[in-house]
C-alpha positions as CSV (number, residue, x, y, z in Angstrom):
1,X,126.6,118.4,134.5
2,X,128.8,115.7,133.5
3,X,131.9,116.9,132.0
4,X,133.8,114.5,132.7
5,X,132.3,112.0,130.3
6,X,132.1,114.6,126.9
7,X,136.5,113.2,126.5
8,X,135.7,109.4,127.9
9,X,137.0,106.3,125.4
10,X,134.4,103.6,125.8
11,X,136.6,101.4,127.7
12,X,136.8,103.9,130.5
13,X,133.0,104.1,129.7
14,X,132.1,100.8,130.4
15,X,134.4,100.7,133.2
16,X,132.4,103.3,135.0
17,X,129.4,102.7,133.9
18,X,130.2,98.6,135.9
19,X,131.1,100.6,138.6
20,X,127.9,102.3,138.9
21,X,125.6,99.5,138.4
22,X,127.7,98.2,141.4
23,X,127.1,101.4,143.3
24,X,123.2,101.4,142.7
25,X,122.9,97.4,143.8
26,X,124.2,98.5,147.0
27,X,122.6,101.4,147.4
28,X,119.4,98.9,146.5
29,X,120.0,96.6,149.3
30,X,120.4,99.2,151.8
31,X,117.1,100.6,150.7
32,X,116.2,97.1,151.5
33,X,117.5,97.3,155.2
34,X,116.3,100.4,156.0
35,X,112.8,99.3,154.4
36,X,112.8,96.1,157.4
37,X,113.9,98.0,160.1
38,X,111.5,100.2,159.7
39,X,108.5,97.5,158.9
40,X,109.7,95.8,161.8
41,X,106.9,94.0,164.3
42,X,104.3,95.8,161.9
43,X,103.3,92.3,159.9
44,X,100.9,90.9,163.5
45,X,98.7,94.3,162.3
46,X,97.9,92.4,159.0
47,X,96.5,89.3,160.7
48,X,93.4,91.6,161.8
49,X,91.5,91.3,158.5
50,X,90.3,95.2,157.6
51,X,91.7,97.1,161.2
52,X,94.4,95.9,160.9
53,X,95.3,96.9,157.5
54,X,94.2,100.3,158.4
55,X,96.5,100.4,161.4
56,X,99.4,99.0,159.4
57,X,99.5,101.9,157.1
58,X,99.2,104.5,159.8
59,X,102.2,103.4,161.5
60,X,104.3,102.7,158.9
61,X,103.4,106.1,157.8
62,X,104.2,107.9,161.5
63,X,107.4,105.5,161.5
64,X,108.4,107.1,157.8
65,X,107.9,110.4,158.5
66,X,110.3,110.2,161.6
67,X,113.3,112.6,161.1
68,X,116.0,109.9,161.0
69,X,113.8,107.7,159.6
70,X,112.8,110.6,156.8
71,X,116.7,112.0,156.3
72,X,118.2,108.4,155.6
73,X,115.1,107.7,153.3
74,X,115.5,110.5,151.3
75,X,119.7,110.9,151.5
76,X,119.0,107.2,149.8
77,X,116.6,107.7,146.8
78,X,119.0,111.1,146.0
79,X,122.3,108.9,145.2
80,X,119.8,106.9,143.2
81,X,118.4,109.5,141.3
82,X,121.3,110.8,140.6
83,X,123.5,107.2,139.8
84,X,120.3,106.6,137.3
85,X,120.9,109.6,135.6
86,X,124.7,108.8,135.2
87,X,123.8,105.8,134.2
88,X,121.3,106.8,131.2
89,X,123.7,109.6,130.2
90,X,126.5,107.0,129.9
91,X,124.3,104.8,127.8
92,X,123.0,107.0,125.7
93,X,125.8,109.6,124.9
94,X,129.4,107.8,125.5
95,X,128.2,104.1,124.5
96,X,126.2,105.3,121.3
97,X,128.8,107.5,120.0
98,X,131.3,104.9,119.7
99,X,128.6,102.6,117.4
């Protein structure tokens, strides 16, 4: 799965493995965006003591389950997935080796 990284000096390693901490941050804060747009206007519910908790959660579940809303949700938590996993297999195979 990741080839490229079985030849890799740590230099290069540490290089990449910068670059895709950067990656994930950003990837991070527009989780973040997408998270308020879609919570947007829902915070009067919570002012309504029990109700409004209730309805809170209902539309912030409809407004998840929308198909834009859905697709750019999931498209999101895939790159980060798959970044943590290069991540981990940076850390524990290139950086270890060369200790």
């Amino acid at each position: 799965m990741f080839e490229e990284y079985k030849n890799i000096s740590i230099e290069e390693a540490e290089k990449k493995l910068l670059e895709l901490k950067k990656e994930y941050d950003d990837l991070i804060k527009q989780e973040k965006v997408n998270d308020k747009k879609i919570k947007k206007g829902l915070i009067f519910w919570l002012f309504i003591p029990v109700l409004g908790l209730f309805i809170y959660s209902i539309i912030l579940t409809k407004r998840r389950n929308l198909e834009h809303n859905m697709s750019s949700i999931m498209s999101i938590k895939e790159k980060l997935v798959f970044l943590e996993l290069e991540m981990q297999y940076i850390e524990t195979k290139v950086l270890k080796r060369g200790k």
